[in-house]
PDB file as gemmi writes it, atoms N, CA and C in Angstrom:
CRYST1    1.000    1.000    1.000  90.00  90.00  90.00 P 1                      
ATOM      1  N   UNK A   1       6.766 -32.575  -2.128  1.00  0.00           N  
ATOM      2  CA  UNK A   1       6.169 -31.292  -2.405  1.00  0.00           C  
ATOM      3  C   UNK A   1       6.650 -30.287  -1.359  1.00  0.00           C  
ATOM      4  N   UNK A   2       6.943 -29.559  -1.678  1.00  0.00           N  
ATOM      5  CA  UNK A   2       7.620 -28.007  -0.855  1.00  0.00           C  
ATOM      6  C   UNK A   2       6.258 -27.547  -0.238  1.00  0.00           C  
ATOM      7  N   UNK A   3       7.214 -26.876   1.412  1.00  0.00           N  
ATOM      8  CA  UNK A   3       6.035 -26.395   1.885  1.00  0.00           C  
ATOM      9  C   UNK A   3       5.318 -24.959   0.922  1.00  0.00           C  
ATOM     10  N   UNK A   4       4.244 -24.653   1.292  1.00  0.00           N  
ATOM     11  CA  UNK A   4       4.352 -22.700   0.896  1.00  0.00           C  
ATOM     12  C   UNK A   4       4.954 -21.797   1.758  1.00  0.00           C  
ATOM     13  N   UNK A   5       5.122 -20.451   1.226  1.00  0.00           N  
ATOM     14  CA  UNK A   5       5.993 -19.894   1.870  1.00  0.00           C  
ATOM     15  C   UNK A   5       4.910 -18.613   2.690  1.00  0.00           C  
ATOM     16  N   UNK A   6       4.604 -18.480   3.971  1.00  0.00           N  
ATOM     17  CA  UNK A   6       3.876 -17.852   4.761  1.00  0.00           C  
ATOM     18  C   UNK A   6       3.895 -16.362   4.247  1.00  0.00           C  
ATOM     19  N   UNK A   7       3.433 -15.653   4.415  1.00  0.00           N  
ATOM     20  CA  UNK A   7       3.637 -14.149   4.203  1.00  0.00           C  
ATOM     21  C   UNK A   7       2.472 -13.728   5.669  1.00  0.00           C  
ATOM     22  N   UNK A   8       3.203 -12.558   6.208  1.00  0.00           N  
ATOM     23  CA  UNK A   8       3.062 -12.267   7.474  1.00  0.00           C  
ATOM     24  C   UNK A   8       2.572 -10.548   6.840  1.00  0.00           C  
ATOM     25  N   UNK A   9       1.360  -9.843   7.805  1.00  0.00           N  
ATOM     26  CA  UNK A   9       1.045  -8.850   7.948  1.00  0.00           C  
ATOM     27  C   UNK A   9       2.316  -7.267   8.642  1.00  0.00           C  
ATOM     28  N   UNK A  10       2.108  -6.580   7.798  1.00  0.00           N  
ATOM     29  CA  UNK A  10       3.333  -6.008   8.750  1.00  0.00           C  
ATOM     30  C   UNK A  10       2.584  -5.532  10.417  1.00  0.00           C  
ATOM     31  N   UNK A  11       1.578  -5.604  10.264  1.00  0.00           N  
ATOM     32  CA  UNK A  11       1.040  -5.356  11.559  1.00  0.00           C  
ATOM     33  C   UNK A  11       1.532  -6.409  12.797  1.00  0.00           C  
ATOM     34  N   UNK A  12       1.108  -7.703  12.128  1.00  0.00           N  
ATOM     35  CA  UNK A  12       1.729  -8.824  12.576  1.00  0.00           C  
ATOM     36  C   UNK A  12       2.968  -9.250  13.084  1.00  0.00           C  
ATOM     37  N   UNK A  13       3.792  -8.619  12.016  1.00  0.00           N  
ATOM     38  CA  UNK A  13       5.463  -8.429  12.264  1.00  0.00           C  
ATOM     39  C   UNK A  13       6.127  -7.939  13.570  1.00  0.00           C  
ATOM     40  N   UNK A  14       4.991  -6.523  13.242  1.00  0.00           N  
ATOM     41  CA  UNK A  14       5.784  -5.232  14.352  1.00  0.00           C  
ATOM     42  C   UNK A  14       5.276  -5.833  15.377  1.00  0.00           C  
ATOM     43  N   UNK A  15       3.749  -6.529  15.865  1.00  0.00           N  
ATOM     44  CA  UNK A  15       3.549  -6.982  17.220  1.00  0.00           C  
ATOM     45  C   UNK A  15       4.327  -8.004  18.027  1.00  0.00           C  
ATOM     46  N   UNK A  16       4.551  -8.743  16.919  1.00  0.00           N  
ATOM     47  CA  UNK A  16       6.048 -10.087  17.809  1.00  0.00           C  
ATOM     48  C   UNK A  16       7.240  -9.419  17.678  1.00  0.00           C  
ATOM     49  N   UNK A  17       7.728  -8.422  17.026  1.00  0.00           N  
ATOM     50  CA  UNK A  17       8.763  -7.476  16.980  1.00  0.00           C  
ATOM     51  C   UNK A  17       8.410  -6.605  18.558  1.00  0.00           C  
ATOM     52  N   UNK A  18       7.523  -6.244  18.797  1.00  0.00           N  
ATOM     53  CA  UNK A  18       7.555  -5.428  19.792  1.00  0.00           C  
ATOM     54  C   UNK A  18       7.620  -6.352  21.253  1.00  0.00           C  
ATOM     55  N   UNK A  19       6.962  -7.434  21.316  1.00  0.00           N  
ATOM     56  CA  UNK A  19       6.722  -8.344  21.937  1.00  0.00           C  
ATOM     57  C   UNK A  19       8.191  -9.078  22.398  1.00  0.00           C  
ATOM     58  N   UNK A  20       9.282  -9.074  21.927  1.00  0.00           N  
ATOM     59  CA  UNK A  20      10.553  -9.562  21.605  1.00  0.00           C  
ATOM     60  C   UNK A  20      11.372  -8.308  22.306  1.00  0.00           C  
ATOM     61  N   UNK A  21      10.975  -7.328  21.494  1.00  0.00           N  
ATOM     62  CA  UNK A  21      12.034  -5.890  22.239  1.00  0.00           C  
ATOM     63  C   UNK A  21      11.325  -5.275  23.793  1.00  0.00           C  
ATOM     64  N   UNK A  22      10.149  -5.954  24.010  1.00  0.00           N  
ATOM     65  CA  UNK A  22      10.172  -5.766  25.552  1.00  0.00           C  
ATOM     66  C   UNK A  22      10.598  -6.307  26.367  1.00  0.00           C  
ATOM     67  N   UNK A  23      10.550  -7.830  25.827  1.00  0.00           N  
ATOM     68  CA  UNK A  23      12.087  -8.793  27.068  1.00  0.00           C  
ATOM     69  C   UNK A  23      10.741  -9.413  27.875  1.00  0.00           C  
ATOM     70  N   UNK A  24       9.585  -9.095  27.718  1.00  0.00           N  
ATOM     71  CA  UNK A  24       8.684  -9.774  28.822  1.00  0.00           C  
ATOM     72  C   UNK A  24       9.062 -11.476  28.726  1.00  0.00           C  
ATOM     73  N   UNK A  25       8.743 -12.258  27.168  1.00  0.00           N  
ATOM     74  CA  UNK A  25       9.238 -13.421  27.064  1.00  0.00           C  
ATOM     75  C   UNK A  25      10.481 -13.442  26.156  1.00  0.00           C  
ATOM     76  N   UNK A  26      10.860 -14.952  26.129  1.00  0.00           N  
ATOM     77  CA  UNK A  26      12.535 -14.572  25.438  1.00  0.00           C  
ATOM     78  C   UNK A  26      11.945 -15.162  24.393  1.00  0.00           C  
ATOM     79  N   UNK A  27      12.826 -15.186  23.334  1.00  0.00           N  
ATOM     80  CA  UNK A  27      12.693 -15.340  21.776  1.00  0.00           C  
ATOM     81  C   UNK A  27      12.509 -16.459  21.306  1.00  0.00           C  
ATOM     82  N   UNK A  28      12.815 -17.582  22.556  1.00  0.00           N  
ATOM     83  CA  UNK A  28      12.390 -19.146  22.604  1.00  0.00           C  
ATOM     84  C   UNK A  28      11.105 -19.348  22.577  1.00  0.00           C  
ATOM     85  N   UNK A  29      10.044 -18.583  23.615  1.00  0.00           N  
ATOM     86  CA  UNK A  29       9.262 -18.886  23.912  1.00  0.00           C  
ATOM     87  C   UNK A  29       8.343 -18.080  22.831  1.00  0.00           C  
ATOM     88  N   UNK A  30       8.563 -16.866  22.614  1.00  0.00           N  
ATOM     89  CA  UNK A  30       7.528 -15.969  21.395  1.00  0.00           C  
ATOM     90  C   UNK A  30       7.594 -16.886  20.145  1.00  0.00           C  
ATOM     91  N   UNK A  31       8.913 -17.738  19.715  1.00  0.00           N  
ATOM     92  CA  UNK A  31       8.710 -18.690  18.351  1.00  0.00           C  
ATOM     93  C   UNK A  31       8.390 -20.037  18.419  1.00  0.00           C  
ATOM     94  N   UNK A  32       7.923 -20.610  19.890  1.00  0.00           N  
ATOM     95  CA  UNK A  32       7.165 -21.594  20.099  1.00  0.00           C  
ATOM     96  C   UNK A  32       5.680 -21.074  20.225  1.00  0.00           C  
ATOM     97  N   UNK A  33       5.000 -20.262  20.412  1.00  0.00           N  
ATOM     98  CA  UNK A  33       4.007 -19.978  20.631  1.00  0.00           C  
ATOM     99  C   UNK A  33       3.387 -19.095  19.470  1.00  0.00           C  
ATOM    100  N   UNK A  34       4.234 -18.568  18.373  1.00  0.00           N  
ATOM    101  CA  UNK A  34       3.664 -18.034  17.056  1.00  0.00           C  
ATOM    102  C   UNK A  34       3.660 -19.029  15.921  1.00  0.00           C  
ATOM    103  N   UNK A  35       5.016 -20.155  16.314  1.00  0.00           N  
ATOM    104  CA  UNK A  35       5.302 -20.990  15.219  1.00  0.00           C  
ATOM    105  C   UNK A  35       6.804 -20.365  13.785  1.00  0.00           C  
ATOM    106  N   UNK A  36       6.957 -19.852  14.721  1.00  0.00           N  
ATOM    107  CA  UNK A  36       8.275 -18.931  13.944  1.00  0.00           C  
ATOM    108  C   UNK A  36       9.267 -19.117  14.638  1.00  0.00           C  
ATOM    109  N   UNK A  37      10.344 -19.012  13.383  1.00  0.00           N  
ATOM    110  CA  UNK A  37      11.735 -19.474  14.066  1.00  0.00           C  
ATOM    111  C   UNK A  37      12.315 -18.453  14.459  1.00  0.00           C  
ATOM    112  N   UNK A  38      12.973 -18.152  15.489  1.00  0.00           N  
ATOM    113  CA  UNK A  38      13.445 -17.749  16.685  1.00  0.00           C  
ATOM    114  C   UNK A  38      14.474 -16.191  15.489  1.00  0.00           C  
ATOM    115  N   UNK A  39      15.543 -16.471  14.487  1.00  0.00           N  
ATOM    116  CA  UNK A  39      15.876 -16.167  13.934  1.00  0.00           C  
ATOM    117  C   UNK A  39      15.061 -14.931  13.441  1.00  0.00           C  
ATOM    118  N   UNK A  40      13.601 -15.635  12.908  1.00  0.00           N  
ATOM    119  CA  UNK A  40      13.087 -14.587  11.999  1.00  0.00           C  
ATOM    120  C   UNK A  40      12.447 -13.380  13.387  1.00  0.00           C  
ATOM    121  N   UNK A  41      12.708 -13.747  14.599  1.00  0.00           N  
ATOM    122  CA  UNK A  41      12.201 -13.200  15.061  1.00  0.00           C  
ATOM    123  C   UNK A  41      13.078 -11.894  15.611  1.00  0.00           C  
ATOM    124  N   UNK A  42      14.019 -12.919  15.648  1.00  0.00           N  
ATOM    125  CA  UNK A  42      15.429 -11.936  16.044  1.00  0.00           C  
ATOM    126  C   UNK A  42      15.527 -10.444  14.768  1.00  0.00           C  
ATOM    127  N   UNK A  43      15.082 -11.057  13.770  1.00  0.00           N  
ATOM    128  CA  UNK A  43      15.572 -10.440  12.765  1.00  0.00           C  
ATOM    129  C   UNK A  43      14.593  -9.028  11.993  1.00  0.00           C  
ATOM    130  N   UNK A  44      13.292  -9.095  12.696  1.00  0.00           N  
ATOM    131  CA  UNK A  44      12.110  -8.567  13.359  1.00  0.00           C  
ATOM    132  C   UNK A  44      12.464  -7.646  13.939  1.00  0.00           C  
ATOM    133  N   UNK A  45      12.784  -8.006  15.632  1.00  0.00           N  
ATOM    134  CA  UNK A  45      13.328  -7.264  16.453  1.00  0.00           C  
ATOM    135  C   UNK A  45      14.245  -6.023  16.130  1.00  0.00           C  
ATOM    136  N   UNK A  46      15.400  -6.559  14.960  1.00  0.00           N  
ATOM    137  CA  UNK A  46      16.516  -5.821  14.874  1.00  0.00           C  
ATOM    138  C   UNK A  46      15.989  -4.845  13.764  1.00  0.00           C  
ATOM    139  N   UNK A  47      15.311  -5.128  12.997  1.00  0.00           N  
ATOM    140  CA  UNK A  47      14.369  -4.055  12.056  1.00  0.00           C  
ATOM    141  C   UNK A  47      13.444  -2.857  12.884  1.00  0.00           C  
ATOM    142  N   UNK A  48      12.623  -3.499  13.972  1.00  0.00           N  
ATOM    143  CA  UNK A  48      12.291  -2.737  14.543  1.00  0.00           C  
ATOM    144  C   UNK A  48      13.051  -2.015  15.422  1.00  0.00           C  
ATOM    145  N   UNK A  49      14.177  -2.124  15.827  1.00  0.00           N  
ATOM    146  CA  UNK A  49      14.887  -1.540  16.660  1.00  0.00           C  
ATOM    147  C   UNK A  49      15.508  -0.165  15.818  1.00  0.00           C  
ATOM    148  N   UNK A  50      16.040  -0.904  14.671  1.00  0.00           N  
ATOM    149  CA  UNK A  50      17.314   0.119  13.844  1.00  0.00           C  
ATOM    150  C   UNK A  50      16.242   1.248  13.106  1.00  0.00           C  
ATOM    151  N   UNK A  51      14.768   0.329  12.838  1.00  0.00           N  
ATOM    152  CA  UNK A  51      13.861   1.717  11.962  1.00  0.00           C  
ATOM    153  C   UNK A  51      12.948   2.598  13.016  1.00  0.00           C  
ATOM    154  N   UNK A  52      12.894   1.833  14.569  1.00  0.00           N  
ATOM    155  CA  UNK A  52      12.818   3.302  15.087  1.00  0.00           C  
ATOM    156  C   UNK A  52      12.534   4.601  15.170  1.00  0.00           C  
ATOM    157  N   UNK A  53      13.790   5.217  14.970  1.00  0.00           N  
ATOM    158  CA  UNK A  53      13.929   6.771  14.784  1.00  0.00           C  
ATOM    159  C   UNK A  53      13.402   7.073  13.808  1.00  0.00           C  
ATOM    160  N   UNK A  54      13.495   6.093  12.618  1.00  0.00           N  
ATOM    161  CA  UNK A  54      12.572   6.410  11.097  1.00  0.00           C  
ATOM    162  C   UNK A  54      11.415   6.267  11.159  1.00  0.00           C  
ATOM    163  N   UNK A  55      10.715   5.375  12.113  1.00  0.00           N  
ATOM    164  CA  UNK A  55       9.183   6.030  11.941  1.00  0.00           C  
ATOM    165  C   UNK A  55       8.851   7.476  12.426  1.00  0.00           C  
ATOM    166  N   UNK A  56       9.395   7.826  13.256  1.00  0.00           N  
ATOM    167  CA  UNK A  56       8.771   9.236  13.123  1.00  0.00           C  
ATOM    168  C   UNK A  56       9.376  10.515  12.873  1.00  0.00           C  
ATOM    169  N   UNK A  57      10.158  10.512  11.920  1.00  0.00           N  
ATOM    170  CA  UNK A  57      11.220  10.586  10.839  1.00  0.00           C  
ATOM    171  C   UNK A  57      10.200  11.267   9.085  1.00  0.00           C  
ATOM    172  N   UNK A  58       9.289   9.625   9.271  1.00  0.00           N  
ATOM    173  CA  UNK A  58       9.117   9.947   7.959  1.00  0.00           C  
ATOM    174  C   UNK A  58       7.700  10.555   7.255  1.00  0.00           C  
ATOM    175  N   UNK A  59       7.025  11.400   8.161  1.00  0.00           N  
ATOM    176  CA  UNK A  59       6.310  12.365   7.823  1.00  0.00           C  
ATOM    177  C   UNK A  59       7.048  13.664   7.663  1.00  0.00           C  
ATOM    178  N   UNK A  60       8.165  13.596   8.339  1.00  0.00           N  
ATOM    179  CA  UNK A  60       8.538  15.428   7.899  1.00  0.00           C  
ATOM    180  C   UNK A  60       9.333  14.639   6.286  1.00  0.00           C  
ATOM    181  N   UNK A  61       9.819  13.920   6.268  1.00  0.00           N  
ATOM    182  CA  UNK A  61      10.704  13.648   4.696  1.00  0.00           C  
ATOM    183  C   UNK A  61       9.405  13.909   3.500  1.00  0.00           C  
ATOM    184  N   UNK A  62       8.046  13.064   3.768  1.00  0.00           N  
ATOM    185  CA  UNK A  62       6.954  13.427   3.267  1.00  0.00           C  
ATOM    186  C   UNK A  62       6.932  14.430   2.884  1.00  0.00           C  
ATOM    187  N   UNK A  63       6.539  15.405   3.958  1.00  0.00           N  
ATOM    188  CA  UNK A  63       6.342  16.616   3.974  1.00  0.00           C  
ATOM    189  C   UNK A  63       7.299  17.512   2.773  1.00  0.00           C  
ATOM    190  N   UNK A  64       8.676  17.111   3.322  1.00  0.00           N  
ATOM    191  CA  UNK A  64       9.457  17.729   2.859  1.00  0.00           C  
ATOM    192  C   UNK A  64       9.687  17.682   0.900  1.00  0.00           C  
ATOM    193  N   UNK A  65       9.713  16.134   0.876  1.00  0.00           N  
ATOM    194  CA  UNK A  65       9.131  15.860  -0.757  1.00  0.00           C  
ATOM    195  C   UNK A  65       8.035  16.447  -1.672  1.00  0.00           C  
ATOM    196  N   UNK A  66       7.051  16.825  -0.888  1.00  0.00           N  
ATOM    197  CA  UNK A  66       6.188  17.428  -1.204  1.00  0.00           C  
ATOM    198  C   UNK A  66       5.895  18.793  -1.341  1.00  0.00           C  
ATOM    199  N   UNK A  67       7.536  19.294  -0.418  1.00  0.00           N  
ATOM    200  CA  UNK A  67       7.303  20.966  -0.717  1.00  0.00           C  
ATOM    201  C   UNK A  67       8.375  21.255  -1.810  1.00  0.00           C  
ATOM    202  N   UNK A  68       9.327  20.128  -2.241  1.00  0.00           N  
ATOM    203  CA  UNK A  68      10.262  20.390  -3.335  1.00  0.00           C  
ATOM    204  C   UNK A  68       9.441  19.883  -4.483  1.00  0.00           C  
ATOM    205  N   UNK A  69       8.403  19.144  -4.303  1.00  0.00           N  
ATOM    206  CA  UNK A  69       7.526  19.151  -5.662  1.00  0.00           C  
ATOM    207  C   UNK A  69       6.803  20.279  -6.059  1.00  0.00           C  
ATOM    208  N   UNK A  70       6.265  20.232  -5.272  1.00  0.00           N  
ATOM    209  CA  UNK A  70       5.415  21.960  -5.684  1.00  0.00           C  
ATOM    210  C   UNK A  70       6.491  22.858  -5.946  1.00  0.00           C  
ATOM    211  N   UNK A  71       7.617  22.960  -5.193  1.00  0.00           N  
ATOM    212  CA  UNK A  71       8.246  24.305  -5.603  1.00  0.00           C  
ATOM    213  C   UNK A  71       8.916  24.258  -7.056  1.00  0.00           C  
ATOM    214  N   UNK A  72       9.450  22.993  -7.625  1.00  0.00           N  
ATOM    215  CA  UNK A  72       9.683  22.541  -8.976  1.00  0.00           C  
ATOM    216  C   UNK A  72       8.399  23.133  -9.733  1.00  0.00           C  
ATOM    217  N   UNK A  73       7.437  22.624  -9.265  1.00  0.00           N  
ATOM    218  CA  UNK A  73       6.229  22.794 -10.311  1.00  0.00           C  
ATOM    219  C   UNK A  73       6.051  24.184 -10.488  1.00  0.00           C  
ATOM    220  N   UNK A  74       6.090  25.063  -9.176  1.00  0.00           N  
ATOM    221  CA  UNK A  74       5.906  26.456  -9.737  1.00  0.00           C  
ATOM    222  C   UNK A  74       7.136  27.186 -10.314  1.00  0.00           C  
ATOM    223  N   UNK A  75       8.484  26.829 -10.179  1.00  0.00           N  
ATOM    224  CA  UNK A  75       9.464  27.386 -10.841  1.00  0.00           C  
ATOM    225  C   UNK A  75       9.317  27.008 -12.064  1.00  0.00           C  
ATOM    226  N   UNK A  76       9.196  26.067 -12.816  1.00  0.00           N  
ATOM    227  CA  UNK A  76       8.344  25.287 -13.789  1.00  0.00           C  
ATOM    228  C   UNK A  76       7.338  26.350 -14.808  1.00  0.00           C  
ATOM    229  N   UNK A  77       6.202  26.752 -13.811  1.00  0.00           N  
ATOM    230  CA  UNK A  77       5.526  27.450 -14.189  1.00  0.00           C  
ATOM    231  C   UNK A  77       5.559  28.805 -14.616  1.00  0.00           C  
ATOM    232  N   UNK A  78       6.838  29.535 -13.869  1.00  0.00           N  
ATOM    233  CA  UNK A  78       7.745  30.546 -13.888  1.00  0.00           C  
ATOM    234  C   UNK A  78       7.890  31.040 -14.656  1.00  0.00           C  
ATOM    235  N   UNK A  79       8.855  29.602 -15.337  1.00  0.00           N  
ATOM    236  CA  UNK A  79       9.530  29.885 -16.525  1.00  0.00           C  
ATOM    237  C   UNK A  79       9.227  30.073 -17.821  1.00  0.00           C  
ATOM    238  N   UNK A  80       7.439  29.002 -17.805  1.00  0.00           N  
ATOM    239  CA  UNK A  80       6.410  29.463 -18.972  1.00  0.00           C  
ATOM    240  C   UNK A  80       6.461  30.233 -18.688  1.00  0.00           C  
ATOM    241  N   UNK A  81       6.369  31.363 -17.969  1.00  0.00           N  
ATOM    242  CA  UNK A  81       5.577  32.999 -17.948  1.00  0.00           C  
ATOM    243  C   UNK A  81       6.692  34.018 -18.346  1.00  0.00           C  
ATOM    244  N   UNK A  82       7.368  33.751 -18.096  1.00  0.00           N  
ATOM    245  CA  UNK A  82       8.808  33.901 -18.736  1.00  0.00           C  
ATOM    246  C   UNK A  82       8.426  34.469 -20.063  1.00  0.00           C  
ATOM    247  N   UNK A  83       8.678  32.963 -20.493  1.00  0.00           N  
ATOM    248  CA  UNK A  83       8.967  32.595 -21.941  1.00  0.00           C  
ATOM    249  C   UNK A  83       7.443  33.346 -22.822  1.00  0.00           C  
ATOM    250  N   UNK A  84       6.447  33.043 -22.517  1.00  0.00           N  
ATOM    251  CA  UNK A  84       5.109  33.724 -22.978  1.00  0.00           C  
ATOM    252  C   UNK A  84       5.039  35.556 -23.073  1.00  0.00           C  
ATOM    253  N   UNK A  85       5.519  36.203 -21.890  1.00  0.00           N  
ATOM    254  CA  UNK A  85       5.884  37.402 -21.517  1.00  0.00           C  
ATOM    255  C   UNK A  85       7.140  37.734 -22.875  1.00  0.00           C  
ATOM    256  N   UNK A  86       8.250  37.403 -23.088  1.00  0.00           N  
ATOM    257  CA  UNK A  86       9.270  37.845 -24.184  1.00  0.00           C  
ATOM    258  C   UNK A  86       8.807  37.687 -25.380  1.00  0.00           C  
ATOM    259  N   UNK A  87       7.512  36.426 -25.102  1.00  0.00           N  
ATOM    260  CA  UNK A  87       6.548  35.995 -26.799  1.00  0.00           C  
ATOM    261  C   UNK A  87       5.972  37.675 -27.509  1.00  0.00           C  
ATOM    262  N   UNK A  88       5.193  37.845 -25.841  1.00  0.00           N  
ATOM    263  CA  UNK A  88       4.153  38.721 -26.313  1.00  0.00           C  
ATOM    264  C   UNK A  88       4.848  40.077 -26.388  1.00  0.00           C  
ATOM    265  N   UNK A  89       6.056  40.372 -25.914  1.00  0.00           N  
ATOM    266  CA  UNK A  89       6.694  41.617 -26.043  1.00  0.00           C  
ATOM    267  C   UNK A  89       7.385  42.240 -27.293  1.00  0.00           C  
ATOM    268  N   UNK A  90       7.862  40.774 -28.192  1.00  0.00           N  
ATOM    269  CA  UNK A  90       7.946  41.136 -29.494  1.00  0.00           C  
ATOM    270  C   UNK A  90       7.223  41.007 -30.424  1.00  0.00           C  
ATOM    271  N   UNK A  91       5.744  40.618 -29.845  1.00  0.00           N  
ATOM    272  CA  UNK A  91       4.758  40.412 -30.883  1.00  0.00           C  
ATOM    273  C   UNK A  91       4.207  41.725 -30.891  1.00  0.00           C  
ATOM    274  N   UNK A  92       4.324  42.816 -29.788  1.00  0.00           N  
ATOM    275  CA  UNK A  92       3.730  44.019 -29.122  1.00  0.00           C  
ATOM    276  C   UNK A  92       4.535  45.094 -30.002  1.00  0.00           C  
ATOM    277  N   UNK A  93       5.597  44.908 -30.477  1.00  0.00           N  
ATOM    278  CA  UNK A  93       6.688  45.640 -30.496  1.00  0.00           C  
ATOM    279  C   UNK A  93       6.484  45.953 -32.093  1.00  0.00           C  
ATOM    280  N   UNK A  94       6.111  45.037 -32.755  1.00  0.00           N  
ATOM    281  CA  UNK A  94       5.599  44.701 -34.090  1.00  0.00           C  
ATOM    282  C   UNK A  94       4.558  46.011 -34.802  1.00  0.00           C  
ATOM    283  N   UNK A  95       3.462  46.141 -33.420  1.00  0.00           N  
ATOM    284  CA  UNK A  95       2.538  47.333 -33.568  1.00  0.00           C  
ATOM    285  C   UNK A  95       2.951  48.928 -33.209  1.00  0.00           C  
ATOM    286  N   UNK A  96       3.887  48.885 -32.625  1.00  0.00           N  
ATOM    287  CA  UNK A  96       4.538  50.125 -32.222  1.00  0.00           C  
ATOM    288  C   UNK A  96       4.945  51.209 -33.420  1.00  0.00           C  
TER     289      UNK A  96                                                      
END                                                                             
């Protein structure tokens, strides 16, 4: 019978990830003492290292997604008014 396959908290992750990129213990000793292989830890580390700059990164992208949505939505909205405005100008034009 196969073991199961663990699933780890990302909270969990980033703390032996951080724990690893401070160098206090080496990567031998953090995957004898969590029960993780040295690898996955390495591999942790290098995630946390390379995404970095992207955590605080990704509130302005947020941000930024969120101001090209709205601005879609009101150009969007625009363009009904547009289109309603040329409705009512030849419906106006009718009574003239």
């Amino acid at each position: 019978m196969s073991k199961k396959r663990r699933q780890h908290s990302a909270e969990y992750k980033f703390r032996v990830a951080l724990e690893a990129a401070k160098g206090t213990k080496t990567v031998s000793e953090l995957a004898s003492e969590t029960g993780l292989h040295p690898n996955l830890i390495r591999q942790w580390k290098g995630q946390l290292l390379d995404g970095g700059p992207g955590l605080f990164r990704r509130n302005g992208d947020q941000l930024q997604r969120q101001l090209e949505q709205q601005e879609t939505e009101l150009y969007e909205q625009i363009g009904r008014l547009k289109m309603e405005l040329e409705w009512l100008k030849k419906k106006a034009a009718r009574f003239d």
